[in-house]
N, C-alpha and C positions, 0 to 999 in steps of 0.2 A: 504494500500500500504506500501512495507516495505520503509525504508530510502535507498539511493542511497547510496554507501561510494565514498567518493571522489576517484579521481585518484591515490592519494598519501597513502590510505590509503588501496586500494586493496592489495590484496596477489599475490606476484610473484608466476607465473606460475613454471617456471624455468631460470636454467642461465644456460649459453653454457657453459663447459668445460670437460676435458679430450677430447678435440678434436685439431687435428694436427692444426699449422698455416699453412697457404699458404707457400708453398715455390718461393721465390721468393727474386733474390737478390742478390745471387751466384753465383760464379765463375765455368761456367759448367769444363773450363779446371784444376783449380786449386783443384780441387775436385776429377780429374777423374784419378786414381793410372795407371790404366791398359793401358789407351792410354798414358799418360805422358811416360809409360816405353816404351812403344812402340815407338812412337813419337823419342825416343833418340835411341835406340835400331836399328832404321832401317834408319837411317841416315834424319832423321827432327830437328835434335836439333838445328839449325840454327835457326828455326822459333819460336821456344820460347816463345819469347818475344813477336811476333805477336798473337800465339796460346794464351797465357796467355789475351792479351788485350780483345780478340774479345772472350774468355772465359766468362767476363766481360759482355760484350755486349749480350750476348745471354741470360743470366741470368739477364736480367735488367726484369723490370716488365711490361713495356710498350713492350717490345720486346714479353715475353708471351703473355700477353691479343692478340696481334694478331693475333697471331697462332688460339688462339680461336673466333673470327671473323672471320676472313678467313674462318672456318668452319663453323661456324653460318649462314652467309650470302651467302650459293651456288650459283655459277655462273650463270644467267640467257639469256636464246639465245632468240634474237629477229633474226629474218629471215628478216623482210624486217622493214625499216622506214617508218615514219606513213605518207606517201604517194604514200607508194607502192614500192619503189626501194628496189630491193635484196638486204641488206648488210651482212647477215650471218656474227652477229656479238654477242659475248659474254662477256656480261658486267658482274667486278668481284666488290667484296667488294675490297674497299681502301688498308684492310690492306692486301690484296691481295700482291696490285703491289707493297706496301710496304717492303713487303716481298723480291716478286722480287728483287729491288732495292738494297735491303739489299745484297741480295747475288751475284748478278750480281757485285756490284759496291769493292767487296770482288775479284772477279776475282774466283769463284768456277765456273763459265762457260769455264776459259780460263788461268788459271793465270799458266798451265804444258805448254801452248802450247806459251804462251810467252815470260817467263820467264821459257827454262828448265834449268837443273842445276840437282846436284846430292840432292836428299832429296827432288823435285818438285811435285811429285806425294804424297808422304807419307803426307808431308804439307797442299795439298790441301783435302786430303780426309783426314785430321785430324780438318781439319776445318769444311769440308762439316758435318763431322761426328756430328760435336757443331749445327753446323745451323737446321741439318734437325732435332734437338731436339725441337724445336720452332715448327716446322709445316713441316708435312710431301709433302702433296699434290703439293704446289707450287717448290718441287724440281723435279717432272717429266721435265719442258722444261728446267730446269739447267741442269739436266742433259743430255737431247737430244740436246742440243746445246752444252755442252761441247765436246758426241762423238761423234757430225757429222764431225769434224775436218777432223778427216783419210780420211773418206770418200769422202769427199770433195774435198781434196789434191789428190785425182785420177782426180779431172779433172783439170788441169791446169788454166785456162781460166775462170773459176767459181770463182775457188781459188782464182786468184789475185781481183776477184770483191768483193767479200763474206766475204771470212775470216777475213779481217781487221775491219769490221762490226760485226761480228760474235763475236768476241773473245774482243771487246771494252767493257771498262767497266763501261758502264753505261744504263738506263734500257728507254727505249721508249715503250709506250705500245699503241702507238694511232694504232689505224686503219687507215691507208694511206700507199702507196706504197713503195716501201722497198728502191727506187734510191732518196727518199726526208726522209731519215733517217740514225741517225748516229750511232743505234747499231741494230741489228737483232736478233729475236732467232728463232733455228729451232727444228723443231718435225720431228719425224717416223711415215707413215702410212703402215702399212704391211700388217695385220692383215684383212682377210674378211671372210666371213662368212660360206663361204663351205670350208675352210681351217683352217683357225686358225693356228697349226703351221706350216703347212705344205704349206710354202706360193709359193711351185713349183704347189698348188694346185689351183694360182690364176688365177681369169678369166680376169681383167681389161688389157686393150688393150692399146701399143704405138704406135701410126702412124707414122711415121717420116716424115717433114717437111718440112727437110733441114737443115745444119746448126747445125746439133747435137739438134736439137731441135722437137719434137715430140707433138702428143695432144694426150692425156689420157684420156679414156673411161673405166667407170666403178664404183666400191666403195668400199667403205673400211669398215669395219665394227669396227673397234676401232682406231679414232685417237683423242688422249689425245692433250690436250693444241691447239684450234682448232687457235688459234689466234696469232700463231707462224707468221713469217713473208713467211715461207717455210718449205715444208718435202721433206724428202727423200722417197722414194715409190720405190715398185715392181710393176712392170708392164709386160705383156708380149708381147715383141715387134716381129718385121719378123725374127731375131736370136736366138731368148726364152726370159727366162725373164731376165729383164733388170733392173736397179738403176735409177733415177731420181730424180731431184731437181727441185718441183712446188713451184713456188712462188704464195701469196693468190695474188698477183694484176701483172699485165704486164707489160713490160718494157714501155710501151704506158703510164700507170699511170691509165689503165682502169681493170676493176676485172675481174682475172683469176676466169671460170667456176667451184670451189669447192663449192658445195652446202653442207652445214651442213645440215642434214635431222634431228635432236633429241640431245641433251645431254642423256648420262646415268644415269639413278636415282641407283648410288652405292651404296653397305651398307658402302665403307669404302673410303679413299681420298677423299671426297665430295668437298672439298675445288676446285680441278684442274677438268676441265669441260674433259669431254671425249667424243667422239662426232663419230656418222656416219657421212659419208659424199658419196658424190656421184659427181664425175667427169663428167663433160658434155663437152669433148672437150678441158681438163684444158693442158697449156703449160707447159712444162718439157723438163729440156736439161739431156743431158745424163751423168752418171756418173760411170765412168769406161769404160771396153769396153761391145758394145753389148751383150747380152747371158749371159754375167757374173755378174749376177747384187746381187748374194749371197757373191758370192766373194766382191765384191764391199760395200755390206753393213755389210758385217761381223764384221767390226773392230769396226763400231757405237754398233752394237747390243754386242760386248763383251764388250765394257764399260761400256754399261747402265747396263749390269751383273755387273759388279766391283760397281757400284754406288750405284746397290739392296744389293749389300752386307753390302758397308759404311750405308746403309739408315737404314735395319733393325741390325745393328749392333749398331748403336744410338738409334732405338725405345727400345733396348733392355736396354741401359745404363739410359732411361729415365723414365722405370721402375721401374727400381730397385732404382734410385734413389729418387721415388716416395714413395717405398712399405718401403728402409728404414728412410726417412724422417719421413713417419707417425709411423711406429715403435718406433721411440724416441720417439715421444711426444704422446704416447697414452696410456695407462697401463689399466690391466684386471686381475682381480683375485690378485689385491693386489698388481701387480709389471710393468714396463714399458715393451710393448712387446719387445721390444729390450734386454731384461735381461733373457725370458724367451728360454728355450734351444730349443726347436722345434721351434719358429717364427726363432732363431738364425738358425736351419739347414736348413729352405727356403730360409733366405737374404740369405745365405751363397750359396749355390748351384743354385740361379739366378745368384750372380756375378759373380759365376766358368763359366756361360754360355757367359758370357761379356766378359772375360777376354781371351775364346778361340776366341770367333768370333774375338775380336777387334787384337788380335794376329793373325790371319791369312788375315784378311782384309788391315795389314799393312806390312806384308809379300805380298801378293802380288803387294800392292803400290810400294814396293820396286822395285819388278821384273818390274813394269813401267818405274821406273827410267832407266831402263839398257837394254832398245831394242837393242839394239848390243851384247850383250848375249845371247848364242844359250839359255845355262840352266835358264836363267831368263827369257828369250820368250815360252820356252816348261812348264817353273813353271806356266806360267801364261795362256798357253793356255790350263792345265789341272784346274789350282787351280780357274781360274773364272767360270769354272763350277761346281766344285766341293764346293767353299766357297757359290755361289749364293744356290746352292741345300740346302747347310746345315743351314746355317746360317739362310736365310730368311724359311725356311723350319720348324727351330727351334722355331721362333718369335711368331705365334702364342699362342702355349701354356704357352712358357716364359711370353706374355704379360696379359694370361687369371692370372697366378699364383702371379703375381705382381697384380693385379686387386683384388686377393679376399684376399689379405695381408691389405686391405684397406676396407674387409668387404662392407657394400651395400654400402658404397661411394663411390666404384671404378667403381660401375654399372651406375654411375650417370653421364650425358654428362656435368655438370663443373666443373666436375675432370679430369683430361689429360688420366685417364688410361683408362677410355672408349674409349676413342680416340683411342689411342695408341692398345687397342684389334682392334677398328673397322679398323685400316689402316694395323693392323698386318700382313692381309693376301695379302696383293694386291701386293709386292715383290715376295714373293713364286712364285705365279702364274703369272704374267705378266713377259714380258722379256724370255720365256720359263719355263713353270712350271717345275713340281719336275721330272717327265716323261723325259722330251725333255733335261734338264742335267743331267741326269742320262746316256743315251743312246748316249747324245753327249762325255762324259768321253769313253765311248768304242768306238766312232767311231775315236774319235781322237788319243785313242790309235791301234786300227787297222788300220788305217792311218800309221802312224807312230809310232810304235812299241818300238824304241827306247825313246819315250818322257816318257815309266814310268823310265826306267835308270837314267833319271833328277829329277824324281821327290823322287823315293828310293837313290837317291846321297844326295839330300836334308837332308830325313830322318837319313842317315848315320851320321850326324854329332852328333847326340844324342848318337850313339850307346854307349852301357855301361853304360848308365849314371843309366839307372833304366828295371828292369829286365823284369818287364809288361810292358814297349812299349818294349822294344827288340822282346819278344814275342807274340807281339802286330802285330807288322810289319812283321816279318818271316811268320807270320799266314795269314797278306794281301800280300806277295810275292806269298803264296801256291794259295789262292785263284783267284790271278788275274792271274795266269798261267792255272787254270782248266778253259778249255773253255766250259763247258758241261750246256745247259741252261744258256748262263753268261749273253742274256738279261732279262730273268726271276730274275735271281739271282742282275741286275744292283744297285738297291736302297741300296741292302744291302752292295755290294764291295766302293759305293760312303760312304757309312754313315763311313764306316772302315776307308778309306781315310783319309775323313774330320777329327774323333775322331785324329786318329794316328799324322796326319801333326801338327791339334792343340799342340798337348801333345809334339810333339817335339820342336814346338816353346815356350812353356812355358818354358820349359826344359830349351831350351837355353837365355830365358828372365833372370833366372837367382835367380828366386823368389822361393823358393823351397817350401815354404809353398803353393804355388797357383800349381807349377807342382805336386806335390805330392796328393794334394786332387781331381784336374782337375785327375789324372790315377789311381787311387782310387776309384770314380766315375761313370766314364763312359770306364775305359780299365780291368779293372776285373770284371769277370760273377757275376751277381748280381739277387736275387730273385725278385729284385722290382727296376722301374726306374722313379717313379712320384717325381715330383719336393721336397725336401725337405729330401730325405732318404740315405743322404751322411753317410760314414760308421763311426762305432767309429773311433778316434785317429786324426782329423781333426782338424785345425788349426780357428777353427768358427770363433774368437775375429780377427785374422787378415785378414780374408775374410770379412765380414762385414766392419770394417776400412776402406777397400779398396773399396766398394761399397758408403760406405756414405758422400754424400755431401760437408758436414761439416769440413772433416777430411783432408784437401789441405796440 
């Protein structure tokens, strides 16, 4: 038998290094160039001081690990308690409602609708932008309780009950009836199953009652966050289809008939439970008037567009803030990939992609700010289609391209960019996928014919500044006036849009190194457009600067 060698005597295997540390610990706003200028730029500078703290906060380390929980621990539905009574009820991980908590008690559900003021919208969705970095999932019901407001505010009588709940800031999560609690949140159920977006294609029935009050017959085939206190629903009632507000329990304090039939097993948000459900008779008061229940829930459905855009607009900053994190601290072939000139033209041309989305996402925060403005109501009732199309349309491949900057690490689920790929797509496509705003951009221009006038007014304010958007924009003047195939032709007249509008808010942000490379880029014909192939004469060293971290 040979001799054993002691413990202290064996040969090290290996030791870890050339490997990134965790990032963790950072100031996500004091780090972030593109929204800081933004931020000031479109009337937030007030909030500063706030943004900076809660920058802080979000970069704590205890604040990440939840994000990852949250995911870890999928929501699990029990249907009935272990005696048999119905509770269709979905129990989350901790740092779940933690999460919640966090953001509710932030006022990202409500802080535009109670506190307005000039810079109120730009403010909270430069915050929301910091939060949904932590974790994507648990911002579906912040966000569907942030824009049930409008909607809401159509029925007077609901309003004075609800809203005051609604809009509180602080976060109850129990299951119990919604008149023996001090904050509520509400969800959307539109969505069924021989329709999808075409929710004039619903079959679910309103009886009326009496009283503005109706019972729903029917199901819905996708309502996310099933444990809201209330949705808002399409129905079709004796005048068409209609808007409503079901609450899960009755004013009796006994449970409204939603039956959850399943959770979704997603590939991506796994975190926020998604749920069919099925109406047996469930109470609903009306909101708006009869027949008109698009109109009525239109204003919900264009926020939670504004909100996909803030959401993949941060999975996009969370990226890159990942891909050049480990670029510093990694080196290959003898030098840090951060030194090397091709890793430098991907960070470089991921953050060009941050820098446009988080510029137009705070442009149209702006146009929130100023509903009393025809040209900031028509900016925004093109530009949330048009940003939601691009931007979360974008996310994807921006978040595969950050994933492989990280090599097999990024493919691994405790690293955040797996993540960040797996939740990528579920913006794009929820809220009206890439189809349904594309073809909403033309209808609301044939509608209204005059709304591109505001939105080329906009554009005009660059003019001269640089010769490729000049002829950037004249070239989308020509084409949105050829009506010949123009919905065949849709994706492509939106993508021109989104590039052009970007490129003029750079323009006027003021950075001439980020406008210059952003129309460089993406506004001169180019043979090749994969992530990393930005042209000679680019400013790399200050594009990357403004991507990393580190650099506050």
């Amino acid at each position: 038998m040979s001799e054993q060698l002691p413990p202290s005597a064996r040969p090290d295997t290996h030791e870890v290094f050339n490997q990134a540390p965790s990032l963790a610990g950072h100031n996500l706003y004091a780090g972030d160039h593109a929204l800081r200028d933004a931020v000031r730029h479109f009337g937030g500078h007030w909030a500063e001081d706030d943004l900076q703290r809660y920058g802080e906060v979000c970069g704590r380390p205890e604040m990440i690990q939840r994000g990852y929980d949250a995911n870890e621990f999928k929501p699990i539905f029990e249907s009935h308690d272990r005696v048999g009574n119905r509770v269709d009820l979905v129990r989350y991980h901790p740092a779940y409602h933690q999460l919640m908590q966090l953001a509710l008690s932030e006022g990202l559900h409500s802080a535009p609708w109670t506190d307005p003021g000039p810079g109120a919208h730009v403010a909270r969705a430069a915050k929301y932008y910091l939060h949904c970095q932590l974790e994507a999932g648990h911002g579906c019901p912040v966000t569907m309780t942030f824009a049930s407001v409008p909607s809401i505010r159509l029925a007077p009588r609901l309003a004075e009950e609800w809203l005051p709940k609604i809009t509180a800031r602080s976060y109850d999560p129990s299951n119990r009836p919604y008149t023996e609690k001090a904050q509520l949140t509400i969800g959307m159920a539109m969505t069924e199953k021989q329709g999808g977006s075409d929710v004039r294609a619903n079959t679910t029935t309103a009886a009326p009652v009496g009283d503005d009050s109706y019972e729903l017959t029917g199901h819905k085939w996708f309502t996310s966050a099933p444990m809201c206190d209330a949705f808002l629903m399409l129905a079709q009632s004796p005048k068409g289809l209609s808007c409503f507000l079901v609450p899960r329990w009755r004013p009796d304090g006994s449970k409204n008939p939603i039956q959850v039939q399943r959770l979704k097993n997603k590939a991506g948000n796994v975190s926020n439970a998604s749920s069919e459900i099925e109406l047996r008779g469930a109470l609903g008061w009306l909101v708006g008037e009869e027949g008109r229940g698009v109109n009525a829930i239109i204003e919900m459905v264009a926020t939670t567009r504004f909100d996909c855009m803030i959401g993949s607009a941060g999975g996009q900053r969370q990226a890159v803030v990942q891909a050049v994190h480990h670029a510093a601290h990694r080196s290959a072939f003898g030098r840090p990939l951060i030194e090397q000139p091709l890793m430098q033209n991907v960070l470089a041309d991921l953050q060009l992609e941050v820098e446009g989305s988080v510029a137009m996402t705070m442009r149209m925060a702006r146009a929130m700010d100023h509903p009393d403005s025809e040209h900031e109501r028509m900016l925004m009732r093109l530009g949330a289609a048009v940003g939601k199309y691009w931007i979360c349309k974008r996310t994807p491949h921006h978040a595969y391209e950050a994933m492989e900057c990280l090599g097999g690490n990024g493919v691994i689920e405790n690293f955040i960019t797996a993540r960040l790929y797996r939740d990528a797509p579920i913006n794009a496509i929820w809220e009206g996928s890439g189809n349904i705003q594309a073809l909403d951009v033309l209808r609301a221009i044939g509608k209204t014919p005059a709304i591109l006038n505001h939105w080329f007014d906009e554009l005009s304010e660059s003019a001269g500044a640089d010769p490729s958007l000049d002829k950037a924009i004249r070239s989308l003047r020509k084409q949105l006036t050829d009506r010949d195939q123009i919905e065949y032709r849709a994706r492509h007249l939106v993508d021109q849009m989104a590039l052009t509008m970007q490129a003029h808010l750079l323009v006027q942000g003021g950075n001439s190194a980020v406008a210059e490379a952003f129309i460089a880029s993406r506004l001169l014909p180019r043979s090749a457009h994969n992530t990393g192939t930005l042209p000679r004469g680019v400013d790399l060293e200050r594009l990357v600067e403004r991507g990393d971290p580190g650099r506050g």
